[in-house]
PANUDO-637218 format. One record per residue (C-alpha): residue number from 1; x, y negated, z negated. Coordinates in nm, 2 decimals. Last residue first. Example, Ala and Ser with C-alpha at 12.3 -4.5 7.8 and 13.67 -1.06 7.14 Angstrom:
<rs>
sevex = 2; c1 = 1.37; c2 = 0.11; c3 = -0.71
sevex = 1; c1 = 1.23; c2 = 0.45; c3 = -0.78
</rs>
This chain:
<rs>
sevex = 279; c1 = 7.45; c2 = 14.65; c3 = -2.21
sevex = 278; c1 = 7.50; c2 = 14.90; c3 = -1.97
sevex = 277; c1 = 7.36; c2 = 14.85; c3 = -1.62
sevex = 276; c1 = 7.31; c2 = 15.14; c3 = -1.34
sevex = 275; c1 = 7.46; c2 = 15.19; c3 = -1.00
sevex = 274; c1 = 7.63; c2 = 15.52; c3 = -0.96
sevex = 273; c1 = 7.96; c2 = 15.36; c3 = -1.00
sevex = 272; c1 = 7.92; c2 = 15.23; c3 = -1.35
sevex = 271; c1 = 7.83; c2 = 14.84; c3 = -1.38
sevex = 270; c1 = 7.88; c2 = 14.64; c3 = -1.70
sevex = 269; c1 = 7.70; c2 = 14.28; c3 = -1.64
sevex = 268; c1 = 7.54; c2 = 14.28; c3 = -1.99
sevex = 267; c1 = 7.94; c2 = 14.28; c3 = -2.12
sevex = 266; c1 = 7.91; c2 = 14.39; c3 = -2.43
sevex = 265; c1 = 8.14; c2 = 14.75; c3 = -2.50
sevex = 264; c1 = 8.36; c2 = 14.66; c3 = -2.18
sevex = 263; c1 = 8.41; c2 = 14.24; c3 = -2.30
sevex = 262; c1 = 8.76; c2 = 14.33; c3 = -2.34
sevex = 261; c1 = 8.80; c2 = 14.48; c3 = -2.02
sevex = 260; c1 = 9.06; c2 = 14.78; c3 = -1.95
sevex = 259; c1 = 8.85; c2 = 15.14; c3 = -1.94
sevex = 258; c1 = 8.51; c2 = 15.14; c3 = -1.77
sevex = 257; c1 = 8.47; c2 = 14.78; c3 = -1.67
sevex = 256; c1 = 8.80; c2 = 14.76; c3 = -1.54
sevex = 255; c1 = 8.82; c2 = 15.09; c3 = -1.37
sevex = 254; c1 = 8.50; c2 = 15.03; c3 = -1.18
sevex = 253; c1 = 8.43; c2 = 15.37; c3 = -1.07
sevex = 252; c1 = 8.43; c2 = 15.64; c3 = -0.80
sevex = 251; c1 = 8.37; c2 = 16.03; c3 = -0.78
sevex = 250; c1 = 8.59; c2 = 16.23; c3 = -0.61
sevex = 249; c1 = 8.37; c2 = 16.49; c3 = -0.47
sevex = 248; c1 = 8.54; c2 = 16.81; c3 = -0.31
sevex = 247; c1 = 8.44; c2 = 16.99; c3 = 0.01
sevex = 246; c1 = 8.56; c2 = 17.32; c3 = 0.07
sevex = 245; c1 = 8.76; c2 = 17.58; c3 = 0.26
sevex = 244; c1 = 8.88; c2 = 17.95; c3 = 0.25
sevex = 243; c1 = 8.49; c2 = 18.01; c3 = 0.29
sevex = 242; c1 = 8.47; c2 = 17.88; c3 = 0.67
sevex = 241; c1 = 8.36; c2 = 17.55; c3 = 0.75
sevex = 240; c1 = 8.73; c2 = 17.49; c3 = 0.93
sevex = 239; c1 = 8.70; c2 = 17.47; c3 = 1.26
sevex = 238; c1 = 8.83; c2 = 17.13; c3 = 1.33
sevex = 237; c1 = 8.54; c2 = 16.93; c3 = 1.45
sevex = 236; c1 = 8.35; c2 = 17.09; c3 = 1.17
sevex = 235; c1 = 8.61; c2 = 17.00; c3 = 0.92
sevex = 234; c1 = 8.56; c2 = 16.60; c3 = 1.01
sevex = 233; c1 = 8.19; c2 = 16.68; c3 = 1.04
sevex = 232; c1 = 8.19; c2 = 16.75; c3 = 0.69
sevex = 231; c1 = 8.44; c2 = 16.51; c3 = 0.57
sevex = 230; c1 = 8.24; c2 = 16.24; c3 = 0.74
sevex = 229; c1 = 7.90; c2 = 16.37; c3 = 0.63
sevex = 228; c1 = 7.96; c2 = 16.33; c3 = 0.25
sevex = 227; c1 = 8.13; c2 = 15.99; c3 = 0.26
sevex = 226; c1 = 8.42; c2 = 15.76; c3 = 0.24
sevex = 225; c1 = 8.68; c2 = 16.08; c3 = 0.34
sevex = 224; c1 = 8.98; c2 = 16.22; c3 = 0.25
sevex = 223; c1 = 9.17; c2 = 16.49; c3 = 0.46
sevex = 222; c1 = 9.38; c2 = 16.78; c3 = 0.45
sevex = 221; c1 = 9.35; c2 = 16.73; c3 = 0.05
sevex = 220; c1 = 9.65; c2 = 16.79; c3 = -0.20
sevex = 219; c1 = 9.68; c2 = 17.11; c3 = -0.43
sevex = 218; c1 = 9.67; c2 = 17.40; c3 = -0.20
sevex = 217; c1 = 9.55; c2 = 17.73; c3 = -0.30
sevex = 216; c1 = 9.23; c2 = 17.71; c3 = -0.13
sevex = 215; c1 = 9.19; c2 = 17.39; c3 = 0.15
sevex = 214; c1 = 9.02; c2 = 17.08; c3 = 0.08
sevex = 213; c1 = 8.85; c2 = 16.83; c3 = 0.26
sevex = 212; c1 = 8.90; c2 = 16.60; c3 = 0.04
sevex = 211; c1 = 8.52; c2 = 16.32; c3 = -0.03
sevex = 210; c1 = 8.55; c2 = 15.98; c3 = -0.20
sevex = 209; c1 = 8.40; c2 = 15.74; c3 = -0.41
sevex = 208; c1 = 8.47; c2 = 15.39; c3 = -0.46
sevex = 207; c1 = 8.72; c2 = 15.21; c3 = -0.65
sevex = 206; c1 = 8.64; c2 = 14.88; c3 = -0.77
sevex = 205; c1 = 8.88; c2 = 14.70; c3 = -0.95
sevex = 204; c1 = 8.58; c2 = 14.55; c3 = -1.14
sevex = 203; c1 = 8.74; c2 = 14.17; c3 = -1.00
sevex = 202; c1 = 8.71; c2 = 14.35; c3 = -0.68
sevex = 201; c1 = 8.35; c2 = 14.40; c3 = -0.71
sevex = 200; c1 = 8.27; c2 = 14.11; c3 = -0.82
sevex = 199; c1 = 8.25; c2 = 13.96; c3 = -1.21
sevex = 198; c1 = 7.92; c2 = 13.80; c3 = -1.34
sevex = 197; c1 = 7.87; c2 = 13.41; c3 = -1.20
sevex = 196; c1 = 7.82; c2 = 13.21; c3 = -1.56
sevex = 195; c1 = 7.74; c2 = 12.94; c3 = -1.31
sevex = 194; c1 = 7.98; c2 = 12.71; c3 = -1.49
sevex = 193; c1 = 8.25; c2 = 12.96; c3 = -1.49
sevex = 192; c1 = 8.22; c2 = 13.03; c3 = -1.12
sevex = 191; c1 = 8.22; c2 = 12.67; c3 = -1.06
sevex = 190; c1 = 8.58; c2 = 12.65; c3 = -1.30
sevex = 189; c1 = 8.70; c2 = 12.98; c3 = -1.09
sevex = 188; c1 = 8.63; c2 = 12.75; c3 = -0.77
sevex = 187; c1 = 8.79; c2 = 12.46; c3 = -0.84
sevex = 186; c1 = 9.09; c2 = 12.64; c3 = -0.99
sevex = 185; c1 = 9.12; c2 = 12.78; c3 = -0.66
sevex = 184; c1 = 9.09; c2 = 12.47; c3 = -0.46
sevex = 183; c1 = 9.29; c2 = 12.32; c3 = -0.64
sevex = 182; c1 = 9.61; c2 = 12.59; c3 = -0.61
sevex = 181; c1 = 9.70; c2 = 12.52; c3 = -0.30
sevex = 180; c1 = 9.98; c2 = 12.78; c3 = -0.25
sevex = 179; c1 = 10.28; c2 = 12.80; c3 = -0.27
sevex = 178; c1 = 10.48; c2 = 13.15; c3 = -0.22
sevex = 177; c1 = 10.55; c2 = 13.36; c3 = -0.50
sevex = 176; c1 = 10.97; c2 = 13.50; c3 = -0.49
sevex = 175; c1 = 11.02; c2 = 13.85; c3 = -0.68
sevex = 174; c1 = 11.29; c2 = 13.94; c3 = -0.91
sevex = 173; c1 = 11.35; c2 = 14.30; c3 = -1.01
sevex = 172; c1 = 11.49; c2 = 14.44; c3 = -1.35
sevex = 171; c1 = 11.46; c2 = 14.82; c3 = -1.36
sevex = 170; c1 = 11.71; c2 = 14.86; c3 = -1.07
sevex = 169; c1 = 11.71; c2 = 14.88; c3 = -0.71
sevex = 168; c1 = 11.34; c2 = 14.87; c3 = -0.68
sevex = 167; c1 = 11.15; c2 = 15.09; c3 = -0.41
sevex = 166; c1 = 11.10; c2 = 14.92; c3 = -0.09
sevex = 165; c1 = 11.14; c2 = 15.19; c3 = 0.10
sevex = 164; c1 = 11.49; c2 = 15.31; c3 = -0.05
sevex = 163; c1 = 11.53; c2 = 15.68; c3 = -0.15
sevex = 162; c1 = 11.79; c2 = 15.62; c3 = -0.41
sevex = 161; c1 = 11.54; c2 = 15.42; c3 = -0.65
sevex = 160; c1 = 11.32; c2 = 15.70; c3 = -0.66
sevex = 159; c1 = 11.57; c2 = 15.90; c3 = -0.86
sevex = 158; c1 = 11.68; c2 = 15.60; c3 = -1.05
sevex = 157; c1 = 11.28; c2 = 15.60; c3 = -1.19
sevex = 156; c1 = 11.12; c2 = 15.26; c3 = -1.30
sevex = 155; c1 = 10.83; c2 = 15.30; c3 = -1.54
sevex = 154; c1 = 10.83; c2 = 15.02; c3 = -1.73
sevex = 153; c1 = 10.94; c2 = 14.81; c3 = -1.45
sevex = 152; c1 = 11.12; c2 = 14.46; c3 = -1.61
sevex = 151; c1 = 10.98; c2 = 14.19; c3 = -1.45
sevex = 150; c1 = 11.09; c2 = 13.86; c3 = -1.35
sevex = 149; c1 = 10.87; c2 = 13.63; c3 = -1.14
sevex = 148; c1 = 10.97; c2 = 13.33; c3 = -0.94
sevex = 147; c1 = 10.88; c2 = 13.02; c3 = -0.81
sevex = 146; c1 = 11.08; c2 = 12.78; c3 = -0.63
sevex = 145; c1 = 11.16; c2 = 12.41; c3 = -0.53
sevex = 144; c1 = 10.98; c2 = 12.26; c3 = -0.82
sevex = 143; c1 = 11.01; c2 = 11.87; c3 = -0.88
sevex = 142; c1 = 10.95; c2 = 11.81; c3 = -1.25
sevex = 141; c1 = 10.73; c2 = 11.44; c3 = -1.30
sevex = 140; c1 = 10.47; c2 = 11.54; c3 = -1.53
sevex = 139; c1 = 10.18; c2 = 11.64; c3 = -1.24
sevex = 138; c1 = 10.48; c2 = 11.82; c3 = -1.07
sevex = 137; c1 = 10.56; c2 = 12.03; c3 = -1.39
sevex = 136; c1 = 10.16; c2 = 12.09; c3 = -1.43
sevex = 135; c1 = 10.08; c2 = 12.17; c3 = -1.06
sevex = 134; c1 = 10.38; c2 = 12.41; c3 = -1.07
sevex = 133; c1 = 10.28; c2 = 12.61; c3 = -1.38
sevex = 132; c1 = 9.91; c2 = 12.61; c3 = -1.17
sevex = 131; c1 = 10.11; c2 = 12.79; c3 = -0.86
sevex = 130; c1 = 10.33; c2 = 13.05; c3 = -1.10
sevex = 129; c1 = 9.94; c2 = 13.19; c3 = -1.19
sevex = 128; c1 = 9.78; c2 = 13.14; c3 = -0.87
sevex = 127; c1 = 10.12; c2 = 13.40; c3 = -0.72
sevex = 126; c1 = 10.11; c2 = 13.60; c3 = -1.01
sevex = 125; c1 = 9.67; c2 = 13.70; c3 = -0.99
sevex = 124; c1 = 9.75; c2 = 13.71; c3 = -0.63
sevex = 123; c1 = 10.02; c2 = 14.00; c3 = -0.70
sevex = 122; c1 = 10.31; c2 = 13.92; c3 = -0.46
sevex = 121; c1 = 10.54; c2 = 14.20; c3 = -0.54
sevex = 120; c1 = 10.62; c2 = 14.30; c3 = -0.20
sevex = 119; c1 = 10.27; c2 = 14.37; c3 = -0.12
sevex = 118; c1 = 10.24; c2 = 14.65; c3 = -0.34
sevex = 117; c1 = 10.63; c2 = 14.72; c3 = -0.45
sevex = 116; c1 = 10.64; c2 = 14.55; c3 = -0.74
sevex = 115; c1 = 10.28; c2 = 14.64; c3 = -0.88
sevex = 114; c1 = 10.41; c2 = 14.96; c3 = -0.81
sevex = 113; c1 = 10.67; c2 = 14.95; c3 = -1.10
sevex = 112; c1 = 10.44; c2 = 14.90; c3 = -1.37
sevex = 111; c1 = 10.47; c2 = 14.61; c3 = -1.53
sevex = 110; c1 = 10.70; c2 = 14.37; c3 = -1.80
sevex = 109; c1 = 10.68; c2 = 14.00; c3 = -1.69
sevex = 108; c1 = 10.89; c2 = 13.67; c3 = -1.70
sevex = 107; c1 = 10.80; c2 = 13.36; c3 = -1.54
sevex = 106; c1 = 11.08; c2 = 13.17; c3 = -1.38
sevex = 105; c1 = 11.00; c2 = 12.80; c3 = -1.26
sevex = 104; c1 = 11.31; c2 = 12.69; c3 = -1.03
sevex = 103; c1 = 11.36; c2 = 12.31; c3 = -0.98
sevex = 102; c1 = 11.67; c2 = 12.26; c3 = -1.25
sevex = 101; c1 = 11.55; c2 = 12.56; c3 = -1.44
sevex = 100; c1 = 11.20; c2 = 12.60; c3 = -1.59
sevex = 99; c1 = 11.14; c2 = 12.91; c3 = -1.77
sevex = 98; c1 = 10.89; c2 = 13.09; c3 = -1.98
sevex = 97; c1 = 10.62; c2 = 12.86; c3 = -1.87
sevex = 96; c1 = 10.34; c2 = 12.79; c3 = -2.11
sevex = 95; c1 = 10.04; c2 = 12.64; c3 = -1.92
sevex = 94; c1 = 9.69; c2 = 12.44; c3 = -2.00
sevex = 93; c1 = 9.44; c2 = 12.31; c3 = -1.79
sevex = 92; c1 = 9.21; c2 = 12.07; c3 = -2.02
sevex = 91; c1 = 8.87; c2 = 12.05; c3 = -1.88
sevex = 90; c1 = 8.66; c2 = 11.74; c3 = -1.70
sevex = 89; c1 = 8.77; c2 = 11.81; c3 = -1.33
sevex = 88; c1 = 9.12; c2 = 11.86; c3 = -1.42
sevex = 87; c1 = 9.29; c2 = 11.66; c3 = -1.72
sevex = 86; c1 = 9.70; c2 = 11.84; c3 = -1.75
sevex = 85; c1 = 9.83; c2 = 12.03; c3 = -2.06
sevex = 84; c1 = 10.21; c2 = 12.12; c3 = -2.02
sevex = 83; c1 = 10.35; c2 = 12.39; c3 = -2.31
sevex = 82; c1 = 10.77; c2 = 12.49; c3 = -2.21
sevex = 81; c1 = 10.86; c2 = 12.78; c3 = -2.35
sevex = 80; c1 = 11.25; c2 = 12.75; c3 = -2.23
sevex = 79; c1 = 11.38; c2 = 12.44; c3 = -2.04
sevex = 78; c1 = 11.71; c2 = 12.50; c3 = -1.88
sevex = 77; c1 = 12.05; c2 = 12.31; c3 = -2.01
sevex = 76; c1 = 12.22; c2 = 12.57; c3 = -2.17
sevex = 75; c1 = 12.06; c2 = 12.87; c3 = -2.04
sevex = 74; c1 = 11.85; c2 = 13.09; c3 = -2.17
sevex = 73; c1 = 11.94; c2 = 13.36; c3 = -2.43
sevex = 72; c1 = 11.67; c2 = 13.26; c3 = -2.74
sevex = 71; c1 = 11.39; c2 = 13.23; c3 = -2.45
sevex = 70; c1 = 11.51; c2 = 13.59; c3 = -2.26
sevex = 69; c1 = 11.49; c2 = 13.78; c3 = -2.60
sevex = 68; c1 = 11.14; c2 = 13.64; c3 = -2.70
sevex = 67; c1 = 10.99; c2 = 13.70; c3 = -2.37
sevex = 66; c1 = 11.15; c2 = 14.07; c3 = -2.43
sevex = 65; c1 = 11.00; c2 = 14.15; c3 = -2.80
sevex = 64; c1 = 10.65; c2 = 14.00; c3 = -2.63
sevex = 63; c1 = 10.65; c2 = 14.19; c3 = -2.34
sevex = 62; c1 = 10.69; c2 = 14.54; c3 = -2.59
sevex = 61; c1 = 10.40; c2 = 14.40; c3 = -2.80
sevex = 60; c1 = 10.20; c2 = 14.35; c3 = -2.51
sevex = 59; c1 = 10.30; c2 = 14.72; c3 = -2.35
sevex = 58; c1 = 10.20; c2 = 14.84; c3 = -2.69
sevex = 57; c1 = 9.85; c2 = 14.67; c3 = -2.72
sevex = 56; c1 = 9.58; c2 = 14.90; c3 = -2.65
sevex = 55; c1 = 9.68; c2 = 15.12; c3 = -2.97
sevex = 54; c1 = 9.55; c2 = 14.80; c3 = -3.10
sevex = 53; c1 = 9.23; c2 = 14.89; c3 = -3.03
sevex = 52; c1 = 8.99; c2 = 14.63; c3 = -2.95
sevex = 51; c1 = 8.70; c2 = 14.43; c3 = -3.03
sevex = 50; c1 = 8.42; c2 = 14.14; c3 = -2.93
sevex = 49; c1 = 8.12; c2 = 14.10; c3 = -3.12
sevex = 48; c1 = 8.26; c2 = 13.72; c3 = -3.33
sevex = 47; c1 = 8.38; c2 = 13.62; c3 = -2.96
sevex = 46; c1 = 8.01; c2 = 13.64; c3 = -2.81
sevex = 45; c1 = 8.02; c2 = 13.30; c3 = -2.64
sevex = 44; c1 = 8.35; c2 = 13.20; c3 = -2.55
sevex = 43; c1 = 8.48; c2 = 13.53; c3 = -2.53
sevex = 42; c1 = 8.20; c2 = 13.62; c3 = -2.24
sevex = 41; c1 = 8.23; c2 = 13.31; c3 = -2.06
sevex = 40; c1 = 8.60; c2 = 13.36; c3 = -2.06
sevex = 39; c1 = 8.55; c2 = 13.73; c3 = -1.92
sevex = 38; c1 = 8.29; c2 = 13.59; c3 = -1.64
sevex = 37; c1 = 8.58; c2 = 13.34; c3 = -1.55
sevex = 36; c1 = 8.74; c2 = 13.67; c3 = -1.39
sevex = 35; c1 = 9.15; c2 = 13.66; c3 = -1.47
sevex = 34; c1 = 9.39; c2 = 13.41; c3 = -1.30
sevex = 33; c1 = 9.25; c2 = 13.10; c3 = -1.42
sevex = 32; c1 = 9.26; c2 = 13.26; c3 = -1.83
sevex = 31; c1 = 9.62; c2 = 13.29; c3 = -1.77
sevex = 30; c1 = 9.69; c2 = 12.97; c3 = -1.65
sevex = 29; c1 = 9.47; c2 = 12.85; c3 = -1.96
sevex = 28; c1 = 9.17; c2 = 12.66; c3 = -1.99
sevex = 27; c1 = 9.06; c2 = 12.40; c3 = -2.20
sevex = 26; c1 = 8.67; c2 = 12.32; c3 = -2.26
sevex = 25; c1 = 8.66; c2 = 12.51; c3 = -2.58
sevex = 24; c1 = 8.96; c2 = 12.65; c3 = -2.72
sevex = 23; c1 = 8.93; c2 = 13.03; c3 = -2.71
sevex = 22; c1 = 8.93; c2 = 13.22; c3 = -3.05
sevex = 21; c1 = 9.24; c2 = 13.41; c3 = -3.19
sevex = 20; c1 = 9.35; c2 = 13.75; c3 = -3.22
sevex = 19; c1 = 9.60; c2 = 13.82; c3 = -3.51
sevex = 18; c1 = 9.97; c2 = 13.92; c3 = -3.46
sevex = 17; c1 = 10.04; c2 = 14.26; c3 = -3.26
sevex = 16; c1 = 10.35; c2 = 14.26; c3 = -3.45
sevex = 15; c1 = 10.18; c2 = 14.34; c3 = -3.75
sevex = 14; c1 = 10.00; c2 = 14.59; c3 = -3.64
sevex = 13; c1 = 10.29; c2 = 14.77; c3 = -3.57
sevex = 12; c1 = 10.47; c2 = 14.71; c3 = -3.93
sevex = 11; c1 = 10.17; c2 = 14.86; c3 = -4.03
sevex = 10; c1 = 10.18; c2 = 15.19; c3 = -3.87
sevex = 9; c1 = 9.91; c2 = 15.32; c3 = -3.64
sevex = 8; c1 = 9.65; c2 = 15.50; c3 = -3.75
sevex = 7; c1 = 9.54; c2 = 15.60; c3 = -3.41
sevex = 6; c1 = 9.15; c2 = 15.43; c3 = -3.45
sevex = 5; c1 = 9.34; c2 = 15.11; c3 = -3.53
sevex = 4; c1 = 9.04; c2 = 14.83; c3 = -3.44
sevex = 3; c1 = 9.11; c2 = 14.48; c3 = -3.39
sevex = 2; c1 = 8.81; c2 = 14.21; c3 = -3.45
sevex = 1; c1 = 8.71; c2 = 13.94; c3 = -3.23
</rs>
């Protein structure tokens, strides 16, 4: 893999993006479990094609800055940056917790502030994540009573905070993962990895097309639609084919594919909505 700096970025910038580095072969991260195995098959065997920008990388840089904060002020007598490497099924499953203390793992994360609210927080990708830390403290003898993530919202708003709903209190929010049994999952993701299984659709964060019934002069849609014929007939039923009103495509994609995978420019699996292939 190779970084590209198509903004000109500064040095001292690239230098804290560090330098990428290949995949271990037959070992396994949490991280890597939580993320489609077709994106590990693809670094494992193409690595020397793969790039990316580092003007990709400033919300990684940023996590890294506050990781390494929280580690140099934990507590006395917790266990900070903690590496665990269990045998599973043949593989090495590997972890790094930011955080184990007395009982409580603590993993630390800097997001978008939806991704707090959503489902109260509980991400699946954060919830399997916090669940293989737990199978590696138990496996060496650490009882875990609770799992939590930390997260700083990058793009918390006090204004929005004062209206309630859910909405974060303050930039720093702490949210509980539930257990969960985690072997079957890993199971699954290592048979998927095997198989060299290409990604699904919700792995592609699909995002199908849709049709607003809208109105002139007015910004948000009267309705949204899956399809053509629904918005149509839904403004036939009310009255509305008339020329002060009209039918607008939203066209749909795979916003992984398209803009946030590594493996985007290679991947022979690359779908675009309207149903071709790029290689």
């Amino acid at each position: 893999m190779i970084y590209t700096n198509t903004q000109k970025l500064p040095q001292a910038y690239i230098n804290a993006c560090g330098e990428p580095y290949p995949p271990t072969p037959n070992r396994f991260s949490a991280t890597d479990i939580t993320a489609p195995p077709y994106v590990r098959v693809i670094r494992d065997t193409r690595w020397a094609e793969l790039k990316d920008d580092v003007a990709n990388m400033v919300w990684r840089v940023f996590g890294v800055g506050f990781h390494d904060f929280m580690r140099k002020n934990a507590p006395a007598d917790a266990i900070a940056e903690k590496k665990l490497t269990i045998e599973y099924e043949g593989y090495q499953i590997v972890g790094v917790t930011d955080l184990y203390d007395d009982g409580v793992i603590i993993d630390y994360k800097t997001t978008g502030v939806y991704s707090l609210i959503l489902d109260k927080g509980v991400k699946t990708e954060w919830r399997d994540q916090l669940n293989i830390y737990r199978k590696l403290w138990e496996a060496h003898g650490y009882p875990v009573s609770r799992m939590e993530i930390h997260a700083i919202a990058r793009d918390w708003s006090e204004g929005k905070s004062l209206g309630g709903g859910g909405y974060p209190a303050c930039p720093y929010a702490i949210r509980e993962m539930p257990r969960v049994e985690i072997e079957p999952i890993i199971s699954e993701w290592i048979r998927r990895y095997n198989a060299q299984e290409p990604c699904t659709p919700e792995e592609r964060w699909e995002r199908p097309p849709q049709f607003a019934v809208m109105k002139k002069g007015r910004k948000t849609a009267l309705r949204v639609l899956p399809s053509y014929d629904e918005a149509f007939n839904w403004a036939d039923e009310k009255g509305i084919l008339n020329e002060h009103h009209y039918i607008q495509e939203r066209k749909g994609e795979y916003a992984r594919c398209e803009r946030y995978c590594v493996a985007r420019d290679i991947c022979p699996h690359r779908t675009v909505m309207n149903g071709t292939v790029r290689g």
